[in-house]
C-alpha positions in Angstrom: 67.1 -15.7 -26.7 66.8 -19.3 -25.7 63.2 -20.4 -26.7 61.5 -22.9 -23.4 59.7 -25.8 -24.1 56.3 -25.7 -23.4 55.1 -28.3 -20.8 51.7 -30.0 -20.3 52.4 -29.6 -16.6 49.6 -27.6 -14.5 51.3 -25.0 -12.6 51.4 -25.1 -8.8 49.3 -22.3 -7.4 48.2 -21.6 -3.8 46.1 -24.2 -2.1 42.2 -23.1 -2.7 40.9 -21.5 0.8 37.5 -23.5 2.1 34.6 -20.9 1.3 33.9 -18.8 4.4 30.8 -17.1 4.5 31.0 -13.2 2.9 30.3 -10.4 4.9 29.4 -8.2 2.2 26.3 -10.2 1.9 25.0 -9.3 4.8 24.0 -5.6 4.1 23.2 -6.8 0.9 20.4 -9.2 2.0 19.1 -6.7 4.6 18.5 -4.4 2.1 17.1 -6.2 -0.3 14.5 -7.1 2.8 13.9 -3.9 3.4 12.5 -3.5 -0.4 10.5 -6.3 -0.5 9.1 -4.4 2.8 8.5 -1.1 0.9 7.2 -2.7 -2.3 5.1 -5.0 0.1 4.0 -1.5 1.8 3.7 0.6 -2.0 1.3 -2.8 -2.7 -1.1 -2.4 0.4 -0.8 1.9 -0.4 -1.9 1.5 -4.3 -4.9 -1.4 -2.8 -5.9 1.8 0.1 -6.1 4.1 -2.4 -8.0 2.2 -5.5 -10.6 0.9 -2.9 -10.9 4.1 -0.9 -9.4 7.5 -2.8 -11.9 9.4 -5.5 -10.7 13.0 -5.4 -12.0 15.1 -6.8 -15.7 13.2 -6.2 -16.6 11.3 -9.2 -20.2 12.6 -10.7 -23.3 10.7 -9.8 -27.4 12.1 -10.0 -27.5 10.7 -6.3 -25.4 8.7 -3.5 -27.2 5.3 -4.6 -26.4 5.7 -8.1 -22.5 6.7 -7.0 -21.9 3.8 -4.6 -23.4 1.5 -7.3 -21.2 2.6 -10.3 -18.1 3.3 -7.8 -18.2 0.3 -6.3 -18.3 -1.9 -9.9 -15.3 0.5 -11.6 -13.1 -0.3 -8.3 -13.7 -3.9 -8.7 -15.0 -4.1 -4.7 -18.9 -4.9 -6.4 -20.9 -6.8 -4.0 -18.9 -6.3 -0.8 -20.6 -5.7 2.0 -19.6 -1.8 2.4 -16.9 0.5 1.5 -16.1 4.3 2.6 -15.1 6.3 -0.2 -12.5 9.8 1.1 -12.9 12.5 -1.4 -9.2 13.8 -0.7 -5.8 14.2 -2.2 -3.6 11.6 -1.6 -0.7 14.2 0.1 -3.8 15.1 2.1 -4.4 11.4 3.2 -0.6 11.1 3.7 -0.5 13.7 6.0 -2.6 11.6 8.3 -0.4 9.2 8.8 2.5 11.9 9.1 0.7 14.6 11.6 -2.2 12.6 12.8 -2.9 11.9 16.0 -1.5 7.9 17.3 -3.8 5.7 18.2 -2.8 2.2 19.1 0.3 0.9 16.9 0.0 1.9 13.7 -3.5 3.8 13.2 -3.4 7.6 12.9 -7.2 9.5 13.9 -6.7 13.1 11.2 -6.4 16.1 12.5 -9.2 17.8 10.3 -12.5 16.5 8.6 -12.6 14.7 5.4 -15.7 14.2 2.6 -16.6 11.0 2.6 -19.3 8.8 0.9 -20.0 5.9 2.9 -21.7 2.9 0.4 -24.0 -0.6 2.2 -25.0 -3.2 0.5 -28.6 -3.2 0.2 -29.8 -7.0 1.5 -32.1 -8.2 -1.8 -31.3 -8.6 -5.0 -28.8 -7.5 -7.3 -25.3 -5.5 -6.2 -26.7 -2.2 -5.4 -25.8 0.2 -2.7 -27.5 2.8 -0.1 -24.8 5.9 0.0 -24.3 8.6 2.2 -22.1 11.6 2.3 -20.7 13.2 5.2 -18.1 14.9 6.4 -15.8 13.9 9.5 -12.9 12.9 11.0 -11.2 9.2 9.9 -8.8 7.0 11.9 -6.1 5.2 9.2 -3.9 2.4 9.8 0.1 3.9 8.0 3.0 1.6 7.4 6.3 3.3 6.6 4.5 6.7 6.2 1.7 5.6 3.4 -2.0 5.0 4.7 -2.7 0.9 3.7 -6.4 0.5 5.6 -9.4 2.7 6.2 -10.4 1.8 9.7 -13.5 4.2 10.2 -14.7 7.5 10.4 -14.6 9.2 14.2 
């Protein structure tokens, strides 16, 4: 057949469209908000439970000596006071799924919880008065995961 000679001429294509605005982004960008939400939310969980969760009770002679050496290993040494909740975490969970509302976002549990409640003592060094009891706790929950210990009721 009859061979065509090549040409240094661009072709004529359709005219390029201005850019409009995709709305496949859209649902896109909301759900990437809503995972920077959760992971935000996992963040705040995994903080709740390394400053609050020792199940089963870690060993110490006495309360004193537990709130002292708890307190250091959790990296929370020489605040003021900490409660410690001797539960699992599907048990601390459950708060925030069956427990009673109170205000916004804080649950009060249904049952009691073991609890080890750790003061600074006022002198000196980092050291700590402890207490154990046993009693009810009110939990602030964001997207079904307790993130703050509010207080024992």
């Amino acid at each position: 057949g009859p061979v065509l000679p090549a040409t240094d001429k661009p072709r004529a294509g359709p005219a390029m469209a201005p850019k409009s605005p995709r709305p496949a982004l859209l649902p896109l960008l909301c759900l990437a908000a809503a995972c920077l939400a959760l992971s935000t939310a996992d963040a705040q969980y995994d903080k709740f439970l390394k400053r609050h969760l020792d199940f089963p009770k870690s060993w110490a002679e006495n309360d004193q000596l537990y709130c002292t050496t708890m307190m250091g290993k959790r990296s929370i040494r020489c605040q003021g006071k900490n409660t410690f909740v001797h539960a699992s975490e599907a048990q601390l969970r459950a708060v925030c799924s069956s427990g009673l509302s109170h205000g916004q976002n804080a649950r009060d549990s249904l049952g009691t919880f073991r609890l080890t409640f750790c003061t600074r003592l006022p002198k000196g060094p980092c050291l700590y008065r402890g207490s154990s009891t046993i009693a009810r706790i009110r939990l602030v929950c964001h997207n079904g995961l307790p993130v703050q210990y509010v207080r024992r009721i």
